[in-house]
C-alpha positions as YAML, in Angstrom:
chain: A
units: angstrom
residues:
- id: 1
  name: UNK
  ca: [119.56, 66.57, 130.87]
- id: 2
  name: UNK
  ca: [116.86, 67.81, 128.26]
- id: 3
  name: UNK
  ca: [115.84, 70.53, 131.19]
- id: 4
  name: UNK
  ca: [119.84, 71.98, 130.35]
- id: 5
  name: UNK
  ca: [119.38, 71.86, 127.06]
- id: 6
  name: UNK
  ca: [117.03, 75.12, 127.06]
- id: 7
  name: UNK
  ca: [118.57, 76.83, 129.38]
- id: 8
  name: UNK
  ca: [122.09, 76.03, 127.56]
- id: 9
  name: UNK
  ca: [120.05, 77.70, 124.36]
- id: 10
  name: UNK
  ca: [118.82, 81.10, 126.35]
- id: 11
  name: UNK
  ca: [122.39, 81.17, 127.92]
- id: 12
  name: UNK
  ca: [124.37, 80.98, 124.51]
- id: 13
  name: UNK
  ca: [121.76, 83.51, 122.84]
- id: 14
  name: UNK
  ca: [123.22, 85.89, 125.87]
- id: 15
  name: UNK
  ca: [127.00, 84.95, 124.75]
- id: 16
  name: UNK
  ca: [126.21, 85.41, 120.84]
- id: 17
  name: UNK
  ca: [123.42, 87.93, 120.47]
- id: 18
  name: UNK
  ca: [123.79, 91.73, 120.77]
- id: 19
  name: UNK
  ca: [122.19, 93.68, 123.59]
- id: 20
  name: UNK
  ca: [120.03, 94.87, 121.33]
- id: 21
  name: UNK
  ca: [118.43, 91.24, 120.50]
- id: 22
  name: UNK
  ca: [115.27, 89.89, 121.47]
- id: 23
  name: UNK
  ca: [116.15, 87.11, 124.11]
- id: 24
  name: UNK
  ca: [114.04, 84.42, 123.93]
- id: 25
  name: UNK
  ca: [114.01, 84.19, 127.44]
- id: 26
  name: UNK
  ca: [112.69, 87.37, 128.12]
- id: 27
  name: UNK
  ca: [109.80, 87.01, 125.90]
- id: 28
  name: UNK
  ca: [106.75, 88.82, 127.42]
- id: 29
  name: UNK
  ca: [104.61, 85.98, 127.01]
- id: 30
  name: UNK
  ca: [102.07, 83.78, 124.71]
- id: 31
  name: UNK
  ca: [97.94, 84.48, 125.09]
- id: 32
  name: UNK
  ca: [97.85, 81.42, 127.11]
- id: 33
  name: UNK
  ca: [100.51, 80.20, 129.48]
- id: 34
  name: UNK
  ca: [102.34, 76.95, 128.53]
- id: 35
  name: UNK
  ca: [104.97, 75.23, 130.63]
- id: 36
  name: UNK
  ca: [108.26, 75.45, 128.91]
- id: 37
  name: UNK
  ca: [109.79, 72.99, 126.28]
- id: 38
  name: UNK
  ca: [112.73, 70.97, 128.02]
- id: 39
  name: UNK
  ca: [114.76, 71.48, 124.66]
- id: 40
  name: UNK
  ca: [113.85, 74.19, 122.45]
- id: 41
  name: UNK
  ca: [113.41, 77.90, 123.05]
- id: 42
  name: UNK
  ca: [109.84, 79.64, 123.01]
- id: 43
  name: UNK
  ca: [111.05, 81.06, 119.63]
- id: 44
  name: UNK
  ca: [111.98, 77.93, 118.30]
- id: 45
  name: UNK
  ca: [108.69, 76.12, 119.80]
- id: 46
  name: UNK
  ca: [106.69, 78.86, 117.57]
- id: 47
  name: UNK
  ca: [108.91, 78.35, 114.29]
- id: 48
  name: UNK
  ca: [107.82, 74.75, 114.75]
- id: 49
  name: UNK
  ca: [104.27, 75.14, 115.52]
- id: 50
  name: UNK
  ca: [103.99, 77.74, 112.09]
- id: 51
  name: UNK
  ca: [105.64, 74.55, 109.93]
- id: 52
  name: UNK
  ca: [103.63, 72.33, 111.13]
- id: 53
  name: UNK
  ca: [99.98, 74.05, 111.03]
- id: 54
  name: UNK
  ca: [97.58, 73.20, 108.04]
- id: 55
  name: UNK
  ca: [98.08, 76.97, 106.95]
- id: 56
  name: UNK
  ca: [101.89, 77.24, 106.14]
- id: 57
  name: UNK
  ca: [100.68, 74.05, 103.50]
- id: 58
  name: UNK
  ca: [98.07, 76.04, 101.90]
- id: 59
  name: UNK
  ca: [100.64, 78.53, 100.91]
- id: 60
  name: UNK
  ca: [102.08, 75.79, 98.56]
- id: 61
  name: UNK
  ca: [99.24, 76.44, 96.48]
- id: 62
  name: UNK
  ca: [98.55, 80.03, 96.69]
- id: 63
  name: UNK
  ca: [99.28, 82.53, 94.14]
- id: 64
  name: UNK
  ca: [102.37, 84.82, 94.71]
- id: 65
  name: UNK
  ca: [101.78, 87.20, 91.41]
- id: 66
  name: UNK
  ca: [100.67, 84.96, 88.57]
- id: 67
  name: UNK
  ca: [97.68, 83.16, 88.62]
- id: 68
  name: UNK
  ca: [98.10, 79.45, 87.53]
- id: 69
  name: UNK
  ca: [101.35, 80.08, 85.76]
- id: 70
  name: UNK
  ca: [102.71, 77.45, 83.23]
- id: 71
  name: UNK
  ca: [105.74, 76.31, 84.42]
- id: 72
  name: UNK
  ca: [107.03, 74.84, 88.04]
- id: 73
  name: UNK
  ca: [109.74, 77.48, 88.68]
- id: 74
  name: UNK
  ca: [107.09, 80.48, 89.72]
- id: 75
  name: UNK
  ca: [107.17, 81.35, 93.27]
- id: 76
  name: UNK
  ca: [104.17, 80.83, 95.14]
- id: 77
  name: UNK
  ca: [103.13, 82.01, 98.49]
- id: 78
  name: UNK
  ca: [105.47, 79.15, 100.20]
- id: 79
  name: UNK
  ca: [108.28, 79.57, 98.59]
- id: 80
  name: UNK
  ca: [108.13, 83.34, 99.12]
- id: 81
  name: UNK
  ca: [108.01, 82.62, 103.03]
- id: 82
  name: UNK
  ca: [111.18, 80.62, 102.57]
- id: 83
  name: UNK
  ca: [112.82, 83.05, 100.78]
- id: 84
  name: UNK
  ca: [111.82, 85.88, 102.99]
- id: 85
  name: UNK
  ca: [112.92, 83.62, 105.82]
- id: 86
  name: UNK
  ca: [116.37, 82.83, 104.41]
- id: 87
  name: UNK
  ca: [116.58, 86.46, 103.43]
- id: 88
  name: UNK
  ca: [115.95, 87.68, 106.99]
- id: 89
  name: UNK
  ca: [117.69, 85.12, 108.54]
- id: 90
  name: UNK
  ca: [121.55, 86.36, 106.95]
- id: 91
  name: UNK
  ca: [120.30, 89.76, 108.20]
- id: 92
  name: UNK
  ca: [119.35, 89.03, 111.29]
- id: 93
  name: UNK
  ca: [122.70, 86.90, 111.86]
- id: 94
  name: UNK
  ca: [125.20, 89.41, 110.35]
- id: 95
  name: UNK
  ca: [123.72, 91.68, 112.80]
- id: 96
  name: UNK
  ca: [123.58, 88.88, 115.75]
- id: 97
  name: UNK
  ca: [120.24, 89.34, 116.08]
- id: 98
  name: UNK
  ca: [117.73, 86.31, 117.05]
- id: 99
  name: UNK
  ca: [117.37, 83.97, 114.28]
- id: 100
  name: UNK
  ca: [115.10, 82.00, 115.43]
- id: 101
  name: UNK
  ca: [112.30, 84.78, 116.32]
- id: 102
  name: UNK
  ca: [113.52, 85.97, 112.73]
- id: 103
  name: UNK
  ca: [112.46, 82.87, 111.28]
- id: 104
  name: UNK
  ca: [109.01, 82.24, 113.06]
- id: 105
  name: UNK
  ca: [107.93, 85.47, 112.17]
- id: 106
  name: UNK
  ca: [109.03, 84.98, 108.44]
- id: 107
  name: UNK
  ca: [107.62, 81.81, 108.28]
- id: 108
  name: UNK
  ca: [104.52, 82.95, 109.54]
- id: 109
  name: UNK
  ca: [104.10, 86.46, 108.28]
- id: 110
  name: UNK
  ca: [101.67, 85.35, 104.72]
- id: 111
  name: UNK
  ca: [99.65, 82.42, 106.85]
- id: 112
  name: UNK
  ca: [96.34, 84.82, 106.16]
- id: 113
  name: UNK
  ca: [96.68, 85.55, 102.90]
- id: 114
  name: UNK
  ca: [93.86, 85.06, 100.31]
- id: 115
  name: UNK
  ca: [93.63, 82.46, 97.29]
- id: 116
  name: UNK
  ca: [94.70, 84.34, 93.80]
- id: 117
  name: UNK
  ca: [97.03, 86.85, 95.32]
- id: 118
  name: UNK
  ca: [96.13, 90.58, 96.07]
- id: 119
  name: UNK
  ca: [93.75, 90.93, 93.92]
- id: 120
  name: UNK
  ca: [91.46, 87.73, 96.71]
- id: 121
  name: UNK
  ca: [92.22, 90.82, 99.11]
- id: 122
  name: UNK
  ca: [90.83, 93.73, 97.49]
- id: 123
  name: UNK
  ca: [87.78, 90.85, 96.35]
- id: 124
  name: UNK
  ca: [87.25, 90.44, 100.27]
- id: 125
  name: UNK
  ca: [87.37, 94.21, 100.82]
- id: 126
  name: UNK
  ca: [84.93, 95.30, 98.25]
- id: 127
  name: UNK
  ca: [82.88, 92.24, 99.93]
- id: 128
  name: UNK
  ca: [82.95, 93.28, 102.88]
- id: 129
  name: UNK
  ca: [82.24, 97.27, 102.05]
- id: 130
  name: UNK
  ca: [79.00, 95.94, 100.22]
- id: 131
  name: UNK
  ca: [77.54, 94.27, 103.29]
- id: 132
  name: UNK
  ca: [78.94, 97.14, 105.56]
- id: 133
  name: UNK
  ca: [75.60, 99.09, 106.26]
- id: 134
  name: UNK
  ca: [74.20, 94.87, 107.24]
- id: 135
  name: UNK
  ca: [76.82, 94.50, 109.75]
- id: 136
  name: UNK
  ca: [78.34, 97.35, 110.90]
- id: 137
  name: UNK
  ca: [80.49, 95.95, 112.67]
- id: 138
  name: UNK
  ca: [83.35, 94.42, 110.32]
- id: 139
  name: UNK
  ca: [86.48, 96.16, 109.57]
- id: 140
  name: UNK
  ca: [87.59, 97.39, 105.96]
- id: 141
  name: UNK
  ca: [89.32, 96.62, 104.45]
- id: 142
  name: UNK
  ca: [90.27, 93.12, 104.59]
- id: 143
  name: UNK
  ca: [94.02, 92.75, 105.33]
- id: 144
  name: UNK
  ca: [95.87, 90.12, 104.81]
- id: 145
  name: UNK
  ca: [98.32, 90.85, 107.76]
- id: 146
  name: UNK
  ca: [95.74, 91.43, 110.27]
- id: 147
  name: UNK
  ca: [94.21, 87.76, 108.68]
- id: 148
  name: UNK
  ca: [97.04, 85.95, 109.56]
- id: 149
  name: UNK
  ca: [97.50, 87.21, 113.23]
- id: 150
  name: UNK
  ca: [93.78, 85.74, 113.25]
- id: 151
  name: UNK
  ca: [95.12, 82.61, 111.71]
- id: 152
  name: UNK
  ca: [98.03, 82.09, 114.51]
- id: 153
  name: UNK
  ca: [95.61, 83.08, 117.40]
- id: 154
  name: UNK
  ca: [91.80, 81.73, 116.91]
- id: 155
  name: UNK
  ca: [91.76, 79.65, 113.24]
- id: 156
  name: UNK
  ca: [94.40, 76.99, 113.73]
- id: 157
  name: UNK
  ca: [93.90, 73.84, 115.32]
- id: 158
  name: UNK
  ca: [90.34, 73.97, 114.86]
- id: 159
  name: UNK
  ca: [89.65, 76.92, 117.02]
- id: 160
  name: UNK
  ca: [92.38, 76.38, 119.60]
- id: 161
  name: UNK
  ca: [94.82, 78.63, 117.78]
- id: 162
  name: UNK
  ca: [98.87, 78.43, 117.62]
- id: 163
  name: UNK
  ca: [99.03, 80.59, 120.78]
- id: 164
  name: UNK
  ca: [102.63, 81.87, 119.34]
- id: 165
  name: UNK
  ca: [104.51, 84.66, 122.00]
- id: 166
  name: UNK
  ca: [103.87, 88.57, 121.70]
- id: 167
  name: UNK
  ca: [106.89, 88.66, 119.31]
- id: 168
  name: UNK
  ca: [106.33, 86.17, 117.03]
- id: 169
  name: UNK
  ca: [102.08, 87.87, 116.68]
- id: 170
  name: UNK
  ca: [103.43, 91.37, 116.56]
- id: 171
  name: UNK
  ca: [106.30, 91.06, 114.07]
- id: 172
  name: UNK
  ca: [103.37, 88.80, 111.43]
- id: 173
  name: UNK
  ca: [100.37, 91.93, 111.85]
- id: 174
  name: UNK
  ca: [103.12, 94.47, 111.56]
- id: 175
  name: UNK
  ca: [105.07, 93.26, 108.54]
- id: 176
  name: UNK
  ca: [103.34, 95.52, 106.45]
- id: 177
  name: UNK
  ca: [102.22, 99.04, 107.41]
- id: 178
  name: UNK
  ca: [103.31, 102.10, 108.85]
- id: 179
  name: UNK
  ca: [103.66, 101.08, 111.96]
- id: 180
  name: UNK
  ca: [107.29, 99.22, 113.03]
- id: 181
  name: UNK
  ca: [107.14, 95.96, 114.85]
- id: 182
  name: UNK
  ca: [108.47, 96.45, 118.50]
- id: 183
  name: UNK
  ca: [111.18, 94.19, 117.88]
- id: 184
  name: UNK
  ca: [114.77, 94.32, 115.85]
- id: 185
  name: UNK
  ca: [113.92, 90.71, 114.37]
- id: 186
  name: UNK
  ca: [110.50, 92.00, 112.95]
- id: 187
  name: UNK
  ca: [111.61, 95.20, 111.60]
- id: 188
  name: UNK
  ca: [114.45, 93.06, 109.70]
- id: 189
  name: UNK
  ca: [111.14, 90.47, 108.52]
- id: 190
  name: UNK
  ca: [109.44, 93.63, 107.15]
- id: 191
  name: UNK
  ca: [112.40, 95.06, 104.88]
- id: 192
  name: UNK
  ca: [113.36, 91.66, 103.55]
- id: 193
  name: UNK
  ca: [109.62, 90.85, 102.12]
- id: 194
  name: UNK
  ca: [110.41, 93.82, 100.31]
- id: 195
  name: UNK
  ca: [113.87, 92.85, 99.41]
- id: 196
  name: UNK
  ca: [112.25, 89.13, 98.79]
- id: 197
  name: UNK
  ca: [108.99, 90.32, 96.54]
- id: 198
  name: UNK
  ca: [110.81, 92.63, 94.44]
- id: 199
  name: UNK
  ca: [113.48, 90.85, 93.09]
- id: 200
  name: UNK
  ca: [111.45, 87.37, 92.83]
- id: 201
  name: UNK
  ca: [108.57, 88.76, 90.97]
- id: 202
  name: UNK
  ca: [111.35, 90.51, 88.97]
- id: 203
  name: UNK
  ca: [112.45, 87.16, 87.50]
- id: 204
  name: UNK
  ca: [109.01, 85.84, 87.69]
- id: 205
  name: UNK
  ca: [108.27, 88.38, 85.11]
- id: 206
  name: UNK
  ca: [111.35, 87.90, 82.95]
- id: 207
  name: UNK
  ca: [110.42, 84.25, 83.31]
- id: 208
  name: UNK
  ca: [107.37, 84.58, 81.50]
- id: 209
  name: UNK
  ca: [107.89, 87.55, 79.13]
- id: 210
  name: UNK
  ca: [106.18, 89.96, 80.78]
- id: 211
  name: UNK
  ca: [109.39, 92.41, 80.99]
- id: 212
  name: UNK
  ca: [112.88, 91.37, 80.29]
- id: 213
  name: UNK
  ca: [115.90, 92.54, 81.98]
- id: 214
  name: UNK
  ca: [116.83, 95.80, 79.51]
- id: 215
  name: UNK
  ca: [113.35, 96.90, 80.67]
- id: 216
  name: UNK
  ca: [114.57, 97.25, 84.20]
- id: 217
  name: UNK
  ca: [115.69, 100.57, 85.40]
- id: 218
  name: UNK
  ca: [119.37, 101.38, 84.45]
- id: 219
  name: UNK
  ca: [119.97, 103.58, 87.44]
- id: 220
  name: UNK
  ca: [118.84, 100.78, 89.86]
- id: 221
  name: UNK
  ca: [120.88, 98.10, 88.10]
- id: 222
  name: UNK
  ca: [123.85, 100.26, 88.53]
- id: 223
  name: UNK
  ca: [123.75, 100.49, 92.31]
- id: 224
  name: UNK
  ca: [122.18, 96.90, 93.30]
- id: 225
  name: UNK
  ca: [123.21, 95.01, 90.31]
- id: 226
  name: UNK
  ca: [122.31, 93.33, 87.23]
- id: 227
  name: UNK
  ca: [122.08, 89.49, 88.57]
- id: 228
  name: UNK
  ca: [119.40, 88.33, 90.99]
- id: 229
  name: UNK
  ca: [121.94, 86.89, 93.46]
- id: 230
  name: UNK
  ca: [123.99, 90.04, 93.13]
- id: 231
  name: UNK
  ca: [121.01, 92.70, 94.06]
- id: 232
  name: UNK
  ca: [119.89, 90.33, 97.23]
- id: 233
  name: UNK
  ca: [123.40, 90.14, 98.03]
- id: 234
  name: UNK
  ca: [123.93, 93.91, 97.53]
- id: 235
  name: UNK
  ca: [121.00, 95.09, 99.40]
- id: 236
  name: UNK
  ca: [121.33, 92.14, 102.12]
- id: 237
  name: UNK
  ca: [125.37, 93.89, 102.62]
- id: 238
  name: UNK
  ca: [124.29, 97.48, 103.05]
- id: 239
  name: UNK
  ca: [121.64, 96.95, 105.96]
- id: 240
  name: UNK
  ca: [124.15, 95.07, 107.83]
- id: 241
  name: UNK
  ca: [126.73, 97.47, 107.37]
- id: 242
  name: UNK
  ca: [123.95, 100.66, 107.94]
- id: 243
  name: UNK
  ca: [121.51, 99.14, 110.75]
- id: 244
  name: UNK
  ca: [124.79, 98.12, 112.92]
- id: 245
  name: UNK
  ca: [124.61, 99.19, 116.31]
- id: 246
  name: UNK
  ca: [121.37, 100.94, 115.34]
- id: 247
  name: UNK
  ca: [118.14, 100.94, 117.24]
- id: 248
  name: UNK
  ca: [116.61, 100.45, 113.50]
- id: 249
  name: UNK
  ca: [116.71, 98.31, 110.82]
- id: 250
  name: UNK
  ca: [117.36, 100.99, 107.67]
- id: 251
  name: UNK
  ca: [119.05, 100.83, 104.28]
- id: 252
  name: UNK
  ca: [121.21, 103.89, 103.06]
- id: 253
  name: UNK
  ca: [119.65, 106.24, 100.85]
- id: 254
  name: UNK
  ca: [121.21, 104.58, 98.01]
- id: 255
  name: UNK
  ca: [120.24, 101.11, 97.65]
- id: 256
  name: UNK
  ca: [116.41, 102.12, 99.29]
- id: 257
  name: UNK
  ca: [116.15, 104.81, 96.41]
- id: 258
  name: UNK
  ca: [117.25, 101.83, 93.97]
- id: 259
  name: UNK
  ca: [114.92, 99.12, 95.46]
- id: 260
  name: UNK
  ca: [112.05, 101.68, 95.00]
- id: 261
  name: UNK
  ca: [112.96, 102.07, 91.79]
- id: 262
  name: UNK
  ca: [112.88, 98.46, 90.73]
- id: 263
  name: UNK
  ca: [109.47, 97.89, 92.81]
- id: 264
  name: UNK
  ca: [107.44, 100.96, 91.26]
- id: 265
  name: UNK
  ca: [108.85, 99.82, 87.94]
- id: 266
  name: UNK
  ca: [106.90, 96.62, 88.74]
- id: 267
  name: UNK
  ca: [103.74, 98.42, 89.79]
- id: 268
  name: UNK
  ca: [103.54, 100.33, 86.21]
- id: 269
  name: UNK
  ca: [105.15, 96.94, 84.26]
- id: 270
  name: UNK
  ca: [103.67, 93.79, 86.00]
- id: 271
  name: UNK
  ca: [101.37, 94.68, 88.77]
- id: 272
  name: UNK
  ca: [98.95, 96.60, 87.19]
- id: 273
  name: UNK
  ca: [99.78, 95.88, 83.56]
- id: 274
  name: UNK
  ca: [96.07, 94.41, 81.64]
- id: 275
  name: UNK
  ca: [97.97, 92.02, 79.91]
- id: 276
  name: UNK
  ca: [100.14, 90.91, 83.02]
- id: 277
  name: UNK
  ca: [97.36, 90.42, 84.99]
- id: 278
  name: UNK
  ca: [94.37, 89.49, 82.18]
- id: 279
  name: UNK
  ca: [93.19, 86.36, 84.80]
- id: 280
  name: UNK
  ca: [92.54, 89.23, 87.64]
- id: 281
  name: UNK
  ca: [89.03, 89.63, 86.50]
- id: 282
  name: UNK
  ca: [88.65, 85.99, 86.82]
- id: 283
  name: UNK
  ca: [89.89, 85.32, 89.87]
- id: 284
  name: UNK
  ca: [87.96, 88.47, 91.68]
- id: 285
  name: UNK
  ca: [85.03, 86.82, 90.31]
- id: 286
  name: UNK
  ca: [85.66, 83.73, 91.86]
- id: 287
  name: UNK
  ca: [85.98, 85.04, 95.26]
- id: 288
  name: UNK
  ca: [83.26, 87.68, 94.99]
- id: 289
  name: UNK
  ca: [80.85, 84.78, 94.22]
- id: 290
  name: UNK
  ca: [81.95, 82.31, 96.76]
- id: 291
  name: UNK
  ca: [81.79, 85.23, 99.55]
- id: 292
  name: UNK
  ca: [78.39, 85.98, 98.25]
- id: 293
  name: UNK
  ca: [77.15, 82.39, 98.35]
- id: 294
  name: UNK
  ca: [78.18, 81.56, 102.05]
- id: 295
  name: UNK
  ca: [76.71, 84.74, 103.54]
- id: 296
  name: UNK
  ca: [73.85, 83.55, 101.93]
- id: 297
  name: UNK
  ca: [74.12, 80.23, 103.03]
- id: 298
  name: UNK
  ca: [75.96, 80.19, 106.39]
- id: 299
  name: UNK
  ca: [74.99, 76.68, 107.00]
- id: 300
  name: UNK
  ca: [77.06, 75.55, 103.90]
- id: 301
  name: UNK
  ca: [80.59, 76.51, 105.96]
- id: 302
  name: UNK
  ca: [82.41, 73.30, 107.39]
- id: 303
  name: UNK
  ca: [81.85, 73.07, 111.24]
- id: 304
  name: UNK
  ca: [84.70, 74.66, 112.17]
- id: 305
  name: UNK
  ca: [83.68, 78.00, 110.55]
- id: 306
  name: UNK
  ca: [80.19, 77.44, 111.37]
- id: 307
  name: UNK
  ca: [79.02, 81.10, 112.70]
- id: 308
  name: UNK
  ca: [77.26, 81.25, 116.10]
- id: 309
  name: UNK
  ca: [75.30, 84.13, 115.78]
- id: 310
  name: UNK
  ca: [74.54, 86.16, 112.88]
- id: 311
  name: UNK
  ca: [77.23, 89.18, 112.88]
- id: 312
  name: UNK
  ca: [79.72, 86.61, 113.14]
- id: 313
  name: UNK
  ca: [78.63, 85.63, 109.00]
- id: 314
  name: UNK
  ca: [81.11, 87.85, 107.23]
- id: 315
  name: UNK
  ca: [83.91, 87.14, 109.85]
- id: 316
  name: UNK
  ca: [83.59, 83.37, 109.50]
- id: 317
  name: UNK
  ca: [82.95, 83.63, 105.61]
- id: 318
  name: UNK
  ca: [85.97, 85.38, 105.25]
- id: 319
  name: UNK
  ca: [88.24, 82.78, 107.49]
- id: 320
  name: UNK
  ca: [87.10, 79.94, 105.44]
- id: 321
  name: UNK
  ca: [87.39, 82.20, 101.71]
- id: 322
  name: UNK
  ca: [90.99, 83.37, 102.67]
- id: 323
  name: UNK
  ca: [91.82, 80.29, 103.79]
- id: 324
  name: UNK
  ca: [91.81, 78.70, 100.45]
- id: 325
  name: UNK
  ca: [94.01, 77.39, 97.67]
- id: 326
  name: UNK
  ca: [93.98, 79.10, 94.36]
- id: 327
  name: UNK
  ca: [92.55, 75.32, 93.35]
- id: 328
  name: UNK
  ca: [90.69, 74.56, 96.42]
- id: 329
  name: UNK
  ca: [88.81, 77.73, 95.46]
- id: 330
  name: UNK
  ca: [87.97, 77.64, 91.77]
- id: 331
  name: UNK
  ca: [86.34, 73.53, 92.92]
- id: 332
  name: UNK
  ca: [84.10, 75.27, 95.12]
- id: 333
  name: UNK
  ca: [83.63, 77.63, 92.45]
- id: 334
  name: UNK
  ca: [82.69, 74.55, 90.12]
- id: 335
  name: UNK
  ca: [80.63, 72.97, 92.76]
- id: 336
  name: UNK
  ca: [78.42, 75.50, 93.49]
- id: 337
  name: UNK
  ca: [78.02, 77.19, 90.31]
- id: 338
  name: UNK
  ca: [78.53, 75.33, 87.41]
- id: 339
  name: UNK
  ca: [75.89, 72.80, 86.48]
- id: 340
  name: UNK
  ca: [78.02, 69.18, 87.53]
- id: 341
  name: UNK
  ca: [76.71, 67.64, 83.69]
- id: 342
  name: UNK
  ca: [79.14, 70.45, 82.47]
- id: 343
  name: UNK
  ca: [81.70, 69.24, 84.00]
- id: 344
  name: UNK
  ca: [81.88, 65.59, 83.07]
...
């Protein structure tokens, strides 16, 4: 009975799905042959594995924009996945697309991303370009996309990895980037983190006084609307209605020129605004120091990160750095650095 379960799942995606969907069972394959799940698809078998791992939880305590914000209604890293996820998901059905690859790669797309926001990436890159001429060998800059592929395939389950199928990996390293994923379902992942990021961080920022809404660009707010709901909603509409039948996921010239609009608005407002962002300096610190100390001191790293030859250092250093909470990082911090009769 359970065995027709699966195979009642691949048949119905055939029924539902459009031609141009990515059929779970025609997946090209995980790094690792399994034996198939008697009840779930290999899509939904990789959604589940993504929950489940230690490195979805972490997100729960990373920073999305604003470091240590006051106040339990800022988005963090999680709650960005889920709202990328839901996001892709009403694309991805109003175009009868695979919702369940959708979701895996939604879920999964932030798993490598650093403690303390973008600003832990560009730490780890300027890191890593210090010690370049020491070990040629490691790739800058550090990106956080590339990170999490790493996460799915050699740092969860203590080494073993996730091994998630060629979908589900190339949709998460290509979410960001020039380069399109190979599939409809990851294309749709990569134009609703924008949709997601933009209009969250919007009311982030309005949330905390950085900007308020009369800030915003009229001209954008004219076209997408002047609601949160309404400008997801909007731009959510007109990819549906533009990317049908399509061999690419696209906006119309439109709403992308308005969503542009709104996002460099943030760049010049919130992103890079001193004030916005006065705990940056801070938090770079943090990780600069930290990345320093366990190149130093190798033999600090738990077990699992424990290097096993010495160009390996920076690799592993940076697994277990980027791999932190926001809080999980500033205790190290305290541990290592600041003198424990301080602290009492």
């Amino acid at each position: 009975m359970t065995q027709v379960l699966r195979e009642f799942l691949e048949e119905k995606e055939k029924l539902v799905y459009s031609k141009r969907a990515t059929f779970s069972s025609e997946t090209r394959g995980r790094l690792k042959p399994e034996e198939p799940c008697n009840v779930r698809t290999e899509f939904q078998r990789d959604r589940d594995r993504i929950i489940h791992s230690k490195a979805f939880r972490r997100l729960m305590r990373k920073t999305q924009v604003f470091i240590s914000p006051e106040g339990d209604h800022y988005r963090t890293r999680l709650t960005h996945a889920l709202e990328v996820s839901q996001i892709a998901r009403t694309i991805a059905r109003g175009l009868r697309l695979n919702e369940d690859l959708t979701e895996a790669i939604a879920l999964g797309h932030d798993l490598g991303h650093t403690p303390f926001g973008h600003i832990g990436e560009l730490a780890l890159t300027e890191c890593l370009e210090k010690i370049k001429s020491r070990y040629p060998e490691v790739k800058i800059p550090f990106r956080h996309n590339e990170q999490s592929l790493r996460v799915v395939d050699v740092i969860e389950r203590k080494g073993q990895g996730l091994n998630l199928t060629y979908e589900v990996r190339d949709g998460i390293l290509k979410h960001t980037g020039d380069e399109p994923p190979v599939t409809l379902e990851g294309q749709i992942v990569k134009i609703a983190d924008r949709i997601a990021y933009v209009n969250h961080d919007i009311d982030d920022a309005i949330r905390g006084n950085v900007i308020s809404l009369e800030e915003l660009p009229s001209r954008a707010l004219d076209i997408l609307g002047y609601e949160h709901s309404k400008r997801i909603d909007t731009t959510v509409k007109d990819i549906i209605k533009v990317s049908e039948g399509e061999d690419f996921i696209k906006m119309s010239h439109e709403v992308s020129y308005a969503l542009n609009l709104l996002r460099d608005y943030l760049f010049e407002a919130v992103y890079l605004n001193p004030e916005a962002k006065s705990e940056d300096k801070k938090a770079k610190e943090v990780i600069t120091l930290l990345f320093s100390y366990y190149c130093d001191n190798p033999e600090q790293l738990p077990v699992e990160f424990q290097p096993q030859e010495e160009r390996e250092i920076p690799v592993r250093v940076c697994d277990y750095v980027a791999g932190m909470t926001d809080r999980y990082a500033l205790r190290k911090f305290e541990e290592i650095f600041v003198p424990q009769s301080w602290m009492v």
